[in-house]
C-alpha positions in Angstrom: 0.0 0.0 0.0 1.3 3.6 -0.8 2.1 6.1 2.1 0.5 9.3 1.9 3.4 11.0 0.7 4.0 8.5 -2.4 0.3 9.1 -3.3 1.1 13.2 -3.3 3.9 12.6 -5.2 2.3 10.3 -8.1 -0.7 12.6 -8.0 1.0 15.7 -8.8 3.3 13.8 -11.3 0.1 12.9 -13.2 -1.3 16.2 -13.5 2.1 17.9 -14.5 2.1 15.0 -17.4 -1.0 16.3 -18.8 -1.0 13.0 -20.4 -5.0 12.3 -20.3 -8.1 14.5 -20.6 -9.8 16.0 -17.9 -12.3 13.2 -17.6 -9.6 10.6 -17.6 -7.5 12.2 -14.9 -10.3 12.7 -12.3 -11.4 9.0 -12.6 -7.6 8.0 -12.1 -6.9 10.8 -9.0 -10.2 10.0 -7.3 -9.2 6.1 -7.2 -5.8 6.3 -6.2 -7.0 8.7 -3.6 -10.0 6.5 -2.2 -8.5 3.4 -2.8 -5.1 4.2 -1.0 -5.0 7.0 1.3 -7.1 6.4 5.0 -9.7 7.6 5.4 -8.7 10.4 8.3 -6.1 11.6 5.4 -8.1 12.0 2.3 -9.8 15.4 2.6 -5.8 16.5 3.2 -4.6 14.5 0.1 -7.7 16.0 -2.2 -7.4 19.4 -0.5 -3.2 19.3 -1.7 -4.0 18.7 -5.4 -7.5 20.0 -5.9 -6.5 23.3 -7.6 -4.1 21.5 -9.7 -7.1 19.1 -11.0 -9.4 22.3 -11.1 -7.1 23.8 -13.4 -5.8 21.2 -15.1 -5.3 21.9 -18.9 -6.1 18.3 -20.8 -4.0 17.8 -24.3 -5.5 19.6 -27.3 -6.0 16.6 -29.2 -8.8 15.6 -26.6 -8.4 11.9 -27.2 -8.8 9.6 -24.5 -6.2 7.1 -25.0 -6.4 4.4 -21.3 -8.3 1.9 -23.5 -5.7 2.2 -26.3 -2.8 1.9 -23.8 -4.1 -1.5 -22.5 -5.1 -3.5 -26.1 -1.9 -1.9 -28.1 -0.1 -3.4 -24.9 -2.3 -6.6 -25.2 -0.9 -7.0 -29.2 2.2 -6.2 -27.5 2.5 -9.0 -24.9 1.2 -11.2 -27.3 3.7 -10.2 -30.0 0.8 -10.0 -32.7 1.7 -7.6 -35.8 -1.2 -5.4 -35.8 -2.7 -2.9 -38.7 -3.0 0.9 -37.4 -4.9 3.6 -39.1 -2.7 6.4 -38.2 -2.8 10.1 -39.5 0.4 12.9 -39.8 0.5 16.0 -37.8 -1.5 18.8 -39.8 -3.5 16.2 -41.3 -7.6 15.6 -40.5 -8.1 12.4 -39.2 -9.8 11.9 -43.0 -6.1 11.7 -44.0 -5.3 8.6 -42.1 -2.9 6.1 -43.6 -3.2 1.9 -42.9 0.7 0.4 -42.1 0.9 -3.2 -40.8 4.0 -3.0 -37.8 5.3 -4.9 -35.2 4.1 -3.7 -31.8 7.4 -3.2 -29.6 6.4 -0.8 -26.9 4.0 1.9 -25.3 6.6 4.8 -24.1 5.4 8.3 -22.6 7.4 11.3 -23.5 6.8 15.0 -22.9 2.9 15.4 -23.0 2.2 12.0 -25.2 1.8 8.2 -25.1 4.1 6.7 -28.3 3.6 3.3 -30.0 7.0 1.9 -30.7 7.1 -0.6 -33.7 8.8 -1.9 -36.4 7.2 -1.3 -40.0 6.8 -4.5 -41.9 5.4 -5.6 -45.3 5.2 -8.9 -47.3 7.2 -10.5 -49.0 6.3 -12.5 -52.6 5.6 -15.6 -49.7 3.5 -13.6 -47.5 5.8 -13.7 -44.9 6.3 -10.3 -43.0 9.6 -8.5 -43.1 10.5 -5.2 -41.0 11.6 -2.2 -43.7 13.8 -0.4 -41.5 16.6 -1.6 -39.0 15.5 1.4 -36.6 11.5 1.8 -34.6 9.1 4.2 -35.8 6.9 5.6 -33.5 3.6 6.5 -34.0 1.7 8.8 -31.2 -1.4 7.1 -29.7 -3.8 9.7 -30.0 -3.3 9.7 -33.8 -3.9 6.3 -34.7 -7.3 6.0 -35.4 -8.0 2.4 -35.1 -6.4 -1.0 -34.9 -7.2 -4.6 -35.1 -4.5 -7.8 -35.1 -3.9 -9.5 -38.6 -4.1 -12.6 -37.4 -0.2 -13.5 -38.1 2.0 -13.6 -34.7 6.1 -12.9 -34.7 8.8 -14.2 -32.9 11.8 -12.3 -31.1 14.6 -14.4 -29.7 15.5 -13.2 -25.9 18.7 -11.5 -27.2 16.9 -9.3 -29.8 14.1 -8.2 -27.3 13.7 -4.6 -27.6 14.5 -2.7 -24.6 12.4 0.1 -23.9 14.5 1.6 -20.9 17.9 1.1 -23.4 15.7 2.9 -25.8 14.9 6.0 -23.7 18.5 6.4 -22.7 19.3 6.7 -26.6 16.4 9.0 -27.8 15.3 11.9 -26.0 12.4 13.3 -28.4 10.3 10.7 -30.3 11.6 10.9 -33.9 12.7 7.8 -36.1 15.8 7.5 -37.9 19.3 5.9 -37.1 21.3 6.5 -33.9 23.6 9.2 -34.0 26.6 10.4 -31.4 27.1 13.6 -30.1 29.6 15.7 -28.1 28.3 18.3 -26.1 30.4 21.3 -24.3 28.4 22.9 -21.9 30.2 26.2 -19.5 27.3 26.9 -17.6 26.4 26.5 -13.8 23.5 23.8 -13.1 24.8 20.9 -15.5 22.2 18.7 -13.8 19.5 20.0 -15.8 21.7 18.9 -18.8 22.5 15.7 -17.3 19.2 15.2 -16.3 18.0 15.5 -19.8 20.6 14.0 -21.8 21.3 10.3 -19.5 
């Protein structure tokens, strides 16, 4: 069971994420504070983040994406390649484009949930083959729907993707290959940088 202090801390964590619409983030801050805190301590706990829910500002896109997290992690566990209708920024929904992938992870990063994957297509034998060597990630709110194909992959143990490995190598949500940098920095609070970049 959390203390009260953990349930402060992951309370106000979830409202700086703005991560789900308003809706959404009630239902999920009124069950974490009814379910956990005791009962003498839970007009404090709603009293310390009640402005902060009053206030809160949801995600322009307005999409509420809880249900999505759990089945796209569902296709994920199971290792199914799935089909996504998914549409660019700019673009209308209207626009959105089918691609078959392989589902690799769910990753939150500065406002947004991602959907890690590799992009495949078939081969002359039907058989599914990835077109690049690097993820592409496509954000949640965007893809439209989803459904399994039907076809399941395999990944050895030693080629698992690793989503932690993964956020210490990419620190915005953009495809493309790995590249190193150096970085000389002369100012005073390097752990902001640090912070950031590790």
């Amino acid at each position: 069971m959390l203390d009260n202090n953990e349930i402060l801390a992951v309370s106000k964590i979830l409202l700086a994420s703005r991560a789900f619409t308003k809706s959404e983030i009630s239902s999920i801050l009124d069950k974490i504070i009814s379910g956990c805190v005791p009962q003498k301590n839970m007009k404090l706990v709603s009293d310390l983040v009640s402005n902060e829910k009053y206030h809160y500002v949801q995600p322009k896109h307005s999409t509420k994406v809880m249900q999505k997290l759990w089945e796209l992690g569902e296709h994920i566990k199971n290792r199914e390649y799935i089909e996504i209708c998914y549409f660019r920024q700019g673009e209308s929904s209207k626009n959105a484009v089918s691609r078959i992938v392989e589902p690799l992870a769910v990753i939150f990063s500065e406002y947004y949930f991602y959907l890690l994957t590799f992009t495949v297509k078939q081969d002359e034998n039907g058989k599914y083959e990835r077109t690049h060597d690097f993820p592409t990630t496509f954000r949640l709110d965007r893809i439209t729907k989803y459904r399994a194909v039907g076809v399941n992959f395999n990944v050895s143990y030693a080629n698992r993707f690793e989503e932690g490995v993964f956020r210490k190598r990419v620190q915005f949500m953009y495809a493309g290959e790995l590249m190193h940098l150096k970085l000389k920095y002369t100012g005073k609070s390097v752990d902001a940088i640090l912070d950031r970049l590790t």
